[in-house]
PAKE-743507 format. One line per field, with one value per residue (C-alpha): residue in three letters; x, y negated, z negated; chain. Coordinates in pm, 1 decimal, padded with zeros to 6 digits. Layout:
<pts>
res ala ...
X X ...
Y Y ...
Z Z ...
chain A ...
</pts>
This chain:
<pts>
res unk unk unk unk unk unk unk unk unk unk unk unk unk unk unk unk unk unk unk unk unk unk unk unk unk unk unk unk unk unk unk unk unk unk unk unk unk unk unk unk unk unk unk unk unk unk unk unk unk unk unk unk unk unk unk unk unk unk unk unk unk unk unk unk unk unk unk unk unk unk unk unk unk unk unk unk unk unk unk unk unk unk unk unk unk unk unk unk unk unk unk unk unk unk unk unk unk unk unk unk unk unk unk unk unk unk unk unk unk unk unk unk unk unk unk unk unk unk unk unk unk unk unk unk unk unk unk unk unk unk unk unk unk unk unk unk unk unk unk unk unk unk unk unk unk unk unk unk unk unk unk unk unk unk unk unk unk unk unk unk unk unk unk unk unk unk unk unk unk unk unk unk unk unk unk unk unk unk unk unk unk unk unk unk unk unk unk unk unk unk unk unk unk unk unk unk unk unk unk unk unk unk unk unk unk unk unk unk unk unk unk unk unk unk unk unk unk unk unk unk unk unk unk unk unk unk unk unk unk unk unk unk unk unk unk unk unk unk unk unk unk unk unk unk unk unk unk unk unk unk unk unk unk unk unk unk unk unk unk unk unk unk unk unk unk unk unk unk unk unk unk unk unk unk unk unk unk unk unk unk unk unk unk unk unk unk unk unk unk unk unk unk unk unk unk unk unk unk unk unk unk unk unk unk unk unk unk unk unk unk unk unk unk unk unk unk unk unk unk unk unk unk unk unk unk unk unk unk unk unk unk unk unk unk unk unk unk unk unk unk unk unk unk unk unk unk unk unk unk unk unk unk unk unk unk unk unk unk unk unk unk unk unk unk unk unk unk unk unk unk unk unk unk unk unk unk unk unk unk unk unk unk unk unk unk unk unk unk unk unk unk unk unk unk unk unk unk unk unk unk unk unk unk unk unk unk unk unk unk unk
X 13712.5 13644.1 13905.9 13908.9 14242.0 14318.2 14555.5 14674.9 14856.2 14777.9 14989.7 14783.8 14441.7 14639.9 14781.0 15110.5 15166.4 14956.7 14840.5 14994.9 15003.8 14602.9 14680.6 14897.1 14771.8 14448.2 14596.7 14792.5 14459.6 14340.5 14576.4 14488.5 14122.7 14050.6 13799.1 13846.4 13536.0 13688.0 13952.5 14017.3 14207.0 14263.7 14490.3 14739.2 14448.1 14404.2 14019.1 13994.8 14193.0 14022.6 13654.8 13810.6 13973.5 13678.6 13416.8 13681.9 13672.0 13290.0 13259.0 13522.6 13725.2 14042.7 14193.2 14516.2 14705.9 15000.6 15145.6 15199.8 15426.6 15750.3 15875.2 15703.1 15387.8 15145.6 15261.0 14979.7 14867.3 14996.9 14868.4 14520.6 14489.8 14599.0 14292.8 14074.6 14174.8 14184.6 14592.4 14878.2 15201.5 15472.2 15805.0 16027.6 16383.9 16506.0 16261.9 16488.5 16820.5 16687.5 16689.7 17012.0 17156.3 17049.9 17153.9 17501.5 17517.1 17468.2 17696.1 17425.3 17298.3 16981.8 16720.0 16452.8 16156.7 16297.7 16175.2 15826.9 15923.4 15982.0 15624.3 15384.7 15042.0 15124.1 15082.5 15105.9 15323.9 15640.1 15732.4 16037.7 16099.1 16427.5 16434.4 16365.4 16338.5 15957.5 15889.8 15504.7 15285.1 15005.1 14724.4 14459.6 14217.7 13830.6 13802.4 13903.4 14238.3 14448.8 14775.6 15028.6 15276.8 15483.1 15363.1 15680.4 15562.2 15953.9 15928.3 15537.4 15575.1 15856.7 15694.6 15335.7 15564.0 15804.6 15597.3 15187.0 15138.6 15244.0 15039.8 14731.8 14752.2 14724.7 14391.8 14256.8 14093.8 14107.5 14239.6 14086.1 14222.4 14134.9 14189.4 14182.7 14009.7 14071.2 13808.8 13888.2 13651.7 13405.4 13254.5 13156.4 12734.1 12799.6 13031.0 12840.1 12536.0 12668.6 12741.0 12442.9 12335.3 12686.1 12653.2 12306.9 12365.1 12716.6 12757.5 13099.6 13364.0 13214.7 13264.7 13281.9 13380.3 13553.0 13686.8 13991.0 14238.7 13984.2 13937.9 13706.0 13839.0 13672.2 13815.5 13686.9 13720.8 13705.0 13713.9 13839.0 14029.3 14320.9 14504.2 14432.7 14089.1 14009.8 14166.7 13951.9 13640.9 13799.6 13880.2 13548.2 13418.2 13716.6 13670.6 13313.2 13408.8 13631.7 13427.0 13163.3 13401.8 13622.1 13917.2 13759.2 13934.8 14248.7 14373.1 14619.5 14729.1 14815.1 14951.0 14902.5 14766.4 15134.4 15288.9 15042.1 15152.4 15523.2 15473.2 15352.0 15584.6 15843.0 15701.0 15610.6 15948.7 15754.7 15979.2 15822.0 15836.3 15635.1 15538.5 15442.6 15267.5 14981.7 15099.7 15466.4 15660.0 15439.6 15392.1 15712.5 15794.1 15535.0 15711.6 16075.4 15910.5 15937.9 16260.1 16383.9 16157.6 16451.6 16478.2 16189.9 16138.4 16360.6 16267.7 16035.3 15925.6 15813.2 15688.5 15472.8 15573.5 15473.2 15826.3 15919.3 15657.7 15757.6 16165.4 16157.9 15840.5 15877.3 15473.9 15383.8 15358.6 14989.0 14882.1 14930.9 14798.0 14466.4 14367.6 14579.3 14818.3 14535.9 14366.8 14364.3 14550.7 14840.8 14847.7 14842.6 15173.9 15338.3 15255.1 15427.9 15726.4 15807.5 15833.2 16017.4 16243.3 16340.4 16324.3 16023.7 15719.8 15480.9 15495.8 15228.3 15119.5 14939.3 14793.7 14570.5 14448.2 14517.2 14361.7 14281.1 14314.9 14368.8 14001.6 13765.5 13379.9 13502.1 13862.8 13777.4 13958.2 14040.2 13972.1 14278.3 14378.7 14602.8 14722.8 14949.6 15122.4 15187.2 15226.9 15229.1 14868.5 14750.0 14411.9 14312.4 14112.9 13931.0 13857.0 13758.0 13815.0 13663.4 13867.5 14198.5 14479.1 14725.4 14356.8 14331.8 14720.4 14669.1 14366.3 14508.1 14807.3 14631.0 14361.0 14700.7 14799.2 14456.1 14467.5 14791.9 14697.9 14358.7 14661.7 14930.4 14607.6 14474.9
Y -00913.0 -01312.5 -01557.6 -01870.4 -02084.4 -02330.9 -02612.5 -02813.9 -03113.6 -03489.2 -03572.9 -03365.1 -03594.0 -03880.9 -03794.7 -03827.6 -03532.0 -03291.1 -02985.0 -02685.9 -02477.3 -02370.7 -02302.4 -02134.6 -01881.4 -01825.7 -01693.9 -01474.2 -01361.2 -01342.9 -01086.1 -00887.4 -00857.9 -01101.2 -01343.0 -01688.9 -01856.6 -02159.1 -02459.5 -02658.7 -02921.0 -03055.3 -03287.4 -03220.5 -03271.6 -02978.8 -03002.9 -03031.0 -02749.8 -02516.1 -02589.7 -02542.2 -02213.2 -02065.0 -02172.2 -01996.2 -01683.4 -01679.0 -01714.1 -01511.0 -01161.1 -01321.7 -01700.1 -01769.0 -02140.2 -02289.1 -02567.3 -02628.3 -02402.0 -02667.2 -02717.5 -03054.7 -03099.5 -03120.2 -02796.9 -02594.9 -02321.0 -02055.9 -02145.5 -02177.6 -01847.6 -01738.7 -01862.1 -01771.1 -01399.1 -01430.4 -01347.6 -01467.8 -01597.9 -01391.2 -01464.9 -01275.6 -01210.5 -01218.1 -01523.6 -01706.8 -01556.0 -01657.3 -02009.4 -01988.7 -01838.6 -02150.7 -02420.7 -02215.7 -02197.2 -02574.3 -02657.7 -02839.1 -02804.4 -02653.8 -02881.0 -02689.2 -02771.9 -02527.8 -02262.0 -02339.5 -02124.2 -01822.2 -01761.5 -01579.8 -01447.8 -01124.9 -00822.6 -01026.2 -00893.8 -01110.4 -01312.0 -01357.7 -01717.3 -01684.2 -01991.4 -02225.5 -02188.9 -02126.9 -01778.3 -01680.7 -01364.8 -01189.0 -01085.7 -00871.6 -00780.3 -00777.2 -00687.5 -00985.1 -01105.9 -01445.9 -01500.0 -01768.8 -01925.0 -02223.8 -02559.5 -02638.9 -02506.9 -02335.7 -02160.8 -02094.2 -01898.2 -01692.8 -01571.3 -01489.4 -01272.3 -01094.1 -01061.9 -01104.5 -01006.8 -00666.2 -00652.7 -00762.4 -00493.4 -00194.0 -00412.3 -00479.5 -00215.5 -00380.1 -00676.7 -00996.9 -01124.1 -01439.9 -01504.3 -01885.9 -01985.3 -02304.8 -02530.6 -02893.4 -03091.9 -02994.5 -03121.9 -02957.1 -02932.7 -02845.7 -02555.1 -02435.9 -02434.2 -02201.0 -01932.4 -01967.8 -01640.1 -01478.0 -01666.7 -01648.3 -01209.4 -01247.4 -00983.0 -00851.1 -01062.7 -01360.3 -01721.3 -02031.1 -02371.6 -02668.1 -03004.8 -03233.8 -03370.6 -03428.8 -03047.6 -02769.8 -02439.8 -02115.7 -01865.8 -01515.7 -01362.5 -00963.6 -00725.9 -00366.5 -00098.0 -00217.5 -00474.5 -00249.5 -00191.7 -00544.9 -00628.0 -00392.7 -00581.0 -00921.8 -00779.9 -00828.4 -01069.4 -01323.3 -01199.7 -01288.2 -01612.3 -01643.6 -01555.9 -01826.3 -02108.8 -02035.4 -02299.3 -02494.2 -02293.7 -02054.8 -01813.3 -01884.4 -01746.1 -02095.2 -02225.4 -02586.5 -02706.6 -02812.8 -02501.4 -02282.0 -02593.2 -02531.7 -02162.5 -02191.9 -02469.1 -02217.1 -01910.9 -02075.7 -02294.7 -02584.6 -02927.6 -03197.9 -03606.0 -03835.7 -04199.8 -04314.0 -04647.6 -04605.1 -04282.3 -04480.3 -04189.0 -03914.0 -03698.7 -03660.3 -03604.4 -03321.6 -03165.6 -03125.9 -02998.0 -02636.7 -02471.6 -02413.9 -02715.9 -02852.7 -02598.4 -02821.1 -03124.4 -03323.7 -03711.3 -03919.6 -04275.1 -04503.5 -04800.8 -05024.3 -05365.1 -05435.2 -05529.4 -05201.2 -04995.3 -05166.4 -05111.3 -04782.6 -04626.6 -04863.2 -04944.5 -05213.1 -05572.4 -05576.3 -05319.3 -05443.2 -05787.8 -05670.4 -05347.1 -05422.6 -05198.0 -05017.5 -04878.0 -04528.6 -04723.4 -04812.5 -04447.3 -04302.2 -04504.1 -04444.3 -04023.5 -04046.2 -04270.5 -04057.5 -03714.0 -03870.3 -04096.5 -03772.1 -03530.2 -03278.5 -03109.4 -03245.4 -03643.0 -03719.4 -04038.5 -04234.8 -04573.3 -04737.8 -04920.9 -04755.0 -05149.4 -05250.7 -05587.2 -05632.6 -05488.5 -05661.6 -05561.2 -05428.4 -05238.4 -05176.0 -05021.5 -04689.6 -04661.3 -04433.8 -04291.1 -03991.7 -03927.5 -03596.5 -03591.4 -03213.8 -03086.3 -03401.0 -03466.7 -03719.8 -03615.2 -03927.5 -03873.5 -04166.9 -04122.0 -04349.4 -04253.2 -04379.0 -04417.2 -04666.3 -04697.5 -04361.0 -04158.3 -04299.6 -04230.3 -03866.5 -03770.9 -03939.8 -03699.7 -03405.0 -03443.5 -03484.9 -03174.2 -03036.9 -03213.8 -03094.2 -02705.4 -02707.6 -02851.6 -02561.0 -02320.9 -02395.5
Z 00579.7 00534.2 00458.7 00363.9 00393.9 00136.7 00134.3 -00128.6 -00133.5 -00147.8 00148.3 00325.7 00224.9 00320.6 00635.8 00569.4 00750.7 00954.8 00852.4 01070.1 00830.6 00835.0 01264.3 01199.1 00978.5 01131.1 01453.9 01217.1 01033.3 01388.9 01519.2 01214.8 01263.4 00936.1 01028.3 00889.9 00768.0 00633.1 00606.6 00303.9 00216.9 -00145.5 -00276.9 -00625.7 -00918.9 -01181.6 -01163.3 -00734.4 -00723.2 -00969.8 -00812.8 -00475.8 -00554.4 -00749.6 -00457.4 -00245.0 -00355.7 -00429.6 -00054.6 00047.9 -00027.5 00078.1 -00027.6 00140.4 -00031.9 00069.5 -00154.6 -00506.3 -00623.6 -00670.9 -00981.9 -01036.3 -01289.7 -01001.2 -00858.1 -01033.0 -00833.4 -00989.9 -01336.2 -01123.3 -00996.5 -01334.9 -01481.1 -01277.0 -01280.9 -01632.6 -01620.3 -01852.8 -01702.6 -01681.6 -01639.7 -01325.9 -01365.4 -01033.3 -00909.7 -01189.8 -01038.2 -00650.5 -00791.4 -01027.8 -00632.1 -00413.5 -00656.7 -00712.1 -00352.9 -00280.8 -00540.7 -00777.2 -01158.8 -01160.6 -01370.3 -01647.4 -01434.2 -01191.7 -01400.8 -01304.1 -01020.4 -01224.1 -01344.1 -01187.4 -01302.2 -01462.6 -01184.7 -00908.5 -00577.1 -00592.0 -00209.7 -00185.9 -00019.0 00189.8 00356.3 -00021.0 -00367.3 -00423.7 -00428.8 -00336.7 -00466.4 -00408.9 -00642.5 -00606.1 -00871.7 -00859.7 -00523.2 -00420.4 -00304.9 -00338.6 -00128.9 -00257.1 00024.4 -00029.1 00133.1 00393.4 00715.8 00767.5 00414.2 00486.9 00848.5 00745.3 00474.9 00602.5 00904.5 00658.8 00368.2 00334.8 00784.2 00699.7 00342.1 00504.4 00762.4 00551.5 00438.3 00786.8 01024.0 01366.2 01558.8 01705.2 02090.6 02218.7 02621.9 02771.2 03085.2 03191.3 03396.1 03549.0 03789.0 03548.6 03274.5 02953.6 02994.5 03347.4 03289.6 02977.4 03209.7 03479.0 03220.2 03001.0 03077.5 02929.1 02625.0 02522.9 02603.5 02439.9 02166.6 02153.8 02344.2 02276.1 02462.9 02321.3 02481.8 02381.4 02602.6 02570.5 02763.2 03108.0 03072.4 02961.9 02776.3 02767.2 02458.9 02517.6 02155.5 02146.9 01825.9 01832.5 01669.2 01856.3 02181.1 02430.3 02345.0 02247.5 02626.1 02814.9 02651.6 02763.0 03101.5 03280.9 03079.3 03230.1 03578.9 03604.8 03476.6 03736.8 03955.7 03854.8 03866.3 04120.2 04243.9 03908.7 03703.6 03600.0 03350.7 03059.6 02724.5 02539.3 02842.7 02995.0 03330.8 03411.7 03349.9 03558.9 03842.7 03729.2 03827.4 04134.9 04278.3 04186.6 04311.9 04678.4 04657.4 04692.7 04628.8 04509.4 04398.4 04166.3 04223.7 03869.9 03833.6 03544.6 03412.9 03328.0 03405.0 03231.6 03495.2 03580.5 03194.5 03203.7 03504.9 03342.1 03008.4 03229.8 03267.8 03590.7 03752.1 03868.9 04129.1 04328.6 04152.1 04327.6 04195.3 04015.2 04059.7 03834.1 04041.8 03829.7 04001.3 04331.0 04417.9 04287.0 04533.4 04829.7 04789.4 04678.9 04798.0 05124.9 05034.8 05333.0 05140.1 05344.1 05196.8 04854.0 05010.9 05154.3 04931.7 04595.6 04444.6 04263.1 04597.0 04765.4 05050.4 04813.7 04662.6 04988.0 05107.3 04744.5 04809.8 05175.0 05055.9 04770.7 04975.4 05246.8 05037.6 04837.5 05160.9 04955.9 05060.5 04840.2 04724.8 04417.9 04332.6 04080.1 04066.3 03799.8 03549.6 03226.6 03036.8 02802.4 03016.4 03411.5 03462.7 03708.1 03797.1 04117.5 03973.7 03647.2 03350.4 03399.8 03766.6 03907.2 04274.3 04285.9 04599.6 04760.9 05047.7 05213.5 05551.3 05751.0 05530.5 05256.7 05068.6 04804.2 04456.7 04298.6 03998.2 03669.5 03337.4 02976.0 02708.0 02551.9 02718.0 02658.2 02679.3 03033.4 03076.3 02973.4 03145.8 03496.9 03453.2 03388.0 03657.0 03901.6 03808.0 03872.0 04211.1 04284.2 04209.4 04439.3 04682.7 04638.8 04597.7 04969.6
chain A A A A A A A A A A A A A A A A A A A A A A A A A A A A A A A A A A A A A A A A A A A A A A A A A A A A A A A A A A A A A A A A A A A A A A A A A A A A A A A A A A A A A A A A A A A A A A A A A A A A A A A A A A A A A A A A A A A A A A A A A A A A A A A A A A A A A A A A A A A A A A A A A A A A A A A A A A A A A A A A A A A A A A A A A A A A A A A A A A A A A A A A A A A A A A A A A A A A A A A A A A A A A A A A A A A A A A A A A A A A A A A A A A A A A A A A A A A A A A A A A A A A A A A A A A A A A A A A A A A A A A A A A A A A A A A A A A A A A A A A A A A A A A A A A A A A A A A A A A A A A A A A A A A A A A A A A A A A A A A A A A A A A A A A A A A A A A A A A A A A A A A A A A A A A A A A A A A A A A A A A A A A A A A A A A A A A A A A A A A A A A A A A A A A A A A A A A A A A A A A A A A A A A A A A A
</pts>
């Protein structure tokens, strides 16, 4: 089955807020087998919205909306799907009494509008909204099928679970299940290159990449009757890509870089301290995001003055005189000083210039050195990065936590 997932609102167009809602529900299609061919966005105009749901469902057997079903004069959906399915409104007693309850429950007159929200195209499968007022529905008629959800992401999820999830699993025969590999040290053309072969023979899982964040992801995307069977497909398909990349890469589910890090420092009781200078702090922010970190990270500092680096890192004021403070001398000292001053195993350190000023031909923007310090050791990464000033941030923080796996890996 094809669906197409359409959301309405002008905020949306605008950006006044970000549209989760169309994530959302694809993985939720996913898990159901129910491929989704498209994403649309359209904002609150009678017209819009009528093209956009009729080229919908000419495309597609199943249209899933979320917004306009308030009880202002823009929220029109309802009255849209109506017409197009050639339907009269009809009104629903206990839609009305779900209202009448919440306003009686929050002590408030209910306004007329409100009963907006009490008609539904006639035959349509009532949704009860438990967490709001706007009930959604469900109709089906010409083969095809149109699902109705409330816009407010809260209201939205705990419907699709409750209400259309198991609807749309009588409807589906199968399930789709996506695995992650994760590749750093890479980049994108490279990786792609070494598994040509995979894709261009891919058939059923199939591999696609995407980059971000100084990384490249692999999603291996199997369809069967069922988990199991859609996992034994995955199964080799992830170990020879394994295989392929080796240290380069790791498994996860939606996991991050720093929690597959987190997991290990744990599991090998590894302690550990940041010296921050570039990354402000982020690293270390990163690090207490996992529960339970503070089992082994000990203490994180953020160093960005020279003054700063030499009294708490004890950084020698030569070595900030003769290499500069962004210099894989400097980052090794800050590594060392950081382990011993907190008495860890590991000390990790970043220095940079995250711009966009303070860049020379010889240092220039987005040159970095991450250092670690382990067993006695210090191993140095130089490493410049393109991009403004929080892009250079981020990607010097991730590739530290790549740097710091190959580390715990070894």
């Amino acid at each position: 089955m094809k669906a197409e997932i359409l959301c309405i609102g002008t905020e949306l167009l605008h950006g006044d807020i970000v549209n989760t809602n169309a994530k959302y529900i694809s993985v939720k299609l996913a898990e159901l087998g129910i491929d989704v061919y498209y994403h649309s966005v359209v904002g609150d105009n009678p017209e819009r919205i009528k093209n956009a749901f009729e080229l919908a469902l000419d495309r597609v057997d199943i249209v899933i909306t979320t917004g306009g079903l308030g009880p202002t004069q823009d929220d029109i959906t309802k009255e849209i799907a109506a017409q197009y399915f050639k339907l009269n409104m009809s009104y629903d007693e206990e839609s009305f009494l779900h209202v009448k309850n919440i306003y009686k429950r929050l002590n408030k007159d209910m306004s007329e509008n409100n009963l907006r929200q009490v008609y539904f195209p006639e035959g349509s499968i009532i949704l009860e909204n438990t967490c709001g007022t706007a009930n959604g529905c469900i109709i089906e008629k010409k083969e095809k099928i149109s699902v109705l959800m409330p816009g407010p992401p809260i209201e939205m999820k705990t419907m699709m679970e409750k209400k259309v999830m198991p609807y749309l699993k009588e409807k589906s025969d199968g399930v789709v299940v996506g695995e992650k590999i994760i590749v750093t040290g890479l980049g994108e053309s490279t990786a792609e290159t070494m598994i040509m072969d995979l894709i261009k023979s891919q058939k059923n899982p199939t591999i696609a990449p995407f980059a971000g964040r100084g990384r490249v992801v692999f999603r291996i995307t199997a369809k069967a009757q069922n988990k199991e069977k859609a996992g034994e497909l995955i199964k080799p398909v992830r170990e020879e890509l394994l295989k392929r990349f080796g240290k380069n890469a790791y498994p996860v589910d939606e996991t991050s870089i720093e929690k597959y890090v987190c997991q290990k420092l744990l599991e090998k009781n590894l302690t550990i301290a940041t010296a921050e200078s570039c990354t402000g702090g982020l690293i270390a922010s990163k690090l207490v995001n996992y529960p339970g970190i503070s089992k082994v990270f000990k203490e994180g500092f953020v160093t960005y003055s020279n003054e700063a680096k030499i009294k708490r890192l004890n950084v020698k004021e030569e070595t900030l005189e003769k290499y500069g403070a962004v210099s894989s001398q400097t980052a090794e000292e800050m590594a060392k000083g950081a382990a011993l001053a907190a008495e860890t195993d590991i000390g990790l350190a970043v220095t940079g210039i995250a711009g966009p000023e303070g860049g020379t031909h010889e240092k220039p923007v987005g040159l970095v050195y991450i250092a670690i310090y382990h067993k006695g050791k210090t191993h140095v990464r130089e490493s410049n990065y393109p991009g403004g000033r929080n892009i250079i941030r981020e990607r010097s923080a991730n590739y530290s936590f790549d740097f710091l796996k190959r580390e715990i890996l070894s």
